[in-house]
N, C-alpha and C positions, 0 to 999 in steps of 0.2 A: 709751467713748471717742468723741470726735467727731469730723466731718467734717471740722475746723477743723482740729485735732489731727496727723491723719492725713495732711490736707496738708503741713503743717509737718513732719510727717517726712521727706514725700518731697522738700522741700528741703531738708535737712540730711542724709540718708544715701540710699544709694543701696538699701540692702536696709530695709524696715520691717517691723513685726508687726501682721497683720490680727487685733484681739483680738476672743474670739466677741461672740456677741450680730450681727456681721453677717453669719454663713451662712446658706444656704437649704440643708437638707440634707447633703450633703458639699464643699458650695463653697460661695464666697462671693458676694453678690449681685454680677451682673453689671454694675449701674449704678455701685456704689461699684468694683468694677475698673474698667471704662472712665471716671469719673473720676477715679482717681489716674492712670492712665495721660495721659487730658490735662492734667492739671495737669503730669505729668511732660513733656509734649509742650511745654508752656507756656515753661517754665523752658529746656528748653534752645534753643528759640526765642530767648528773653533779647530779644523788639521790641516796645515799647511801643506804638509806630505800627502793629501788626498787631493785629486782632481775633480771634478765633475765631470765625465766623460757621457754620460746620458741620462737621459731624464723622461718619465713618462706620468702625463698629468689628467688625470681626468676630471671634467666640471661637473658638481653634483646641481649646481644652483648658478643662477646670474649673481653678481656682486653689483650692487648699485655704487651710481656716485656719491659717497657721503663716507664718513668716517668707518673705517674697517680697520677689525682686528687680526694681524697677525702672528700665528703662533705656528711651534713645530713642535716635535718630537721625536730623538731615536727610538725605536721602534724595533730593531734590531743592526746589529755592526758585526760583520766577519774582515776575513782581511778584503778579500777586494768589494764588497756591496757593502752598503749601507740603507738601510729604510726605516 
């Protein structure tokens, strides 16, 4: 499955299926989580006029291969940060 894919799940449902072929051992790479996750950040953003100019992610947990939920929240918005 692709990257392409995978995005397009995360706009159409809130939980997707990470299929194998992307774990590293018992989780799943960390880059492809922290991209879906901004992609999910992206989406509920919903501003055209904002960019994503950087990004800092910290892992509290592994994500295994199986079905995961993804969600956001703004958390705070000025004019140039968002969290």
């Amino acid at each position: 499955m692709s990257l392409v894919s995978l995005y397009q799940q995360v706009e159409q449902q809130e939980s997707i299926d990470i299929p194998s072929g992307w774990g590293q051992g018992r989780t799943v790479f960390g880059g492809l989580v922290a991209g879906l996750m901004m992609q999910k950040a992206l989406l509920t953003l919903a501003d055209d006029t904002k960019h994503l100019l950087s990004c800092s992610v910290t892992f509290v947990g592994p994500v295994q291969q199986a079905k995961v939920r993804l969600t956001s929240e703004i958390l705070r918005q000025g004019k140039s940060v968002t969290t």
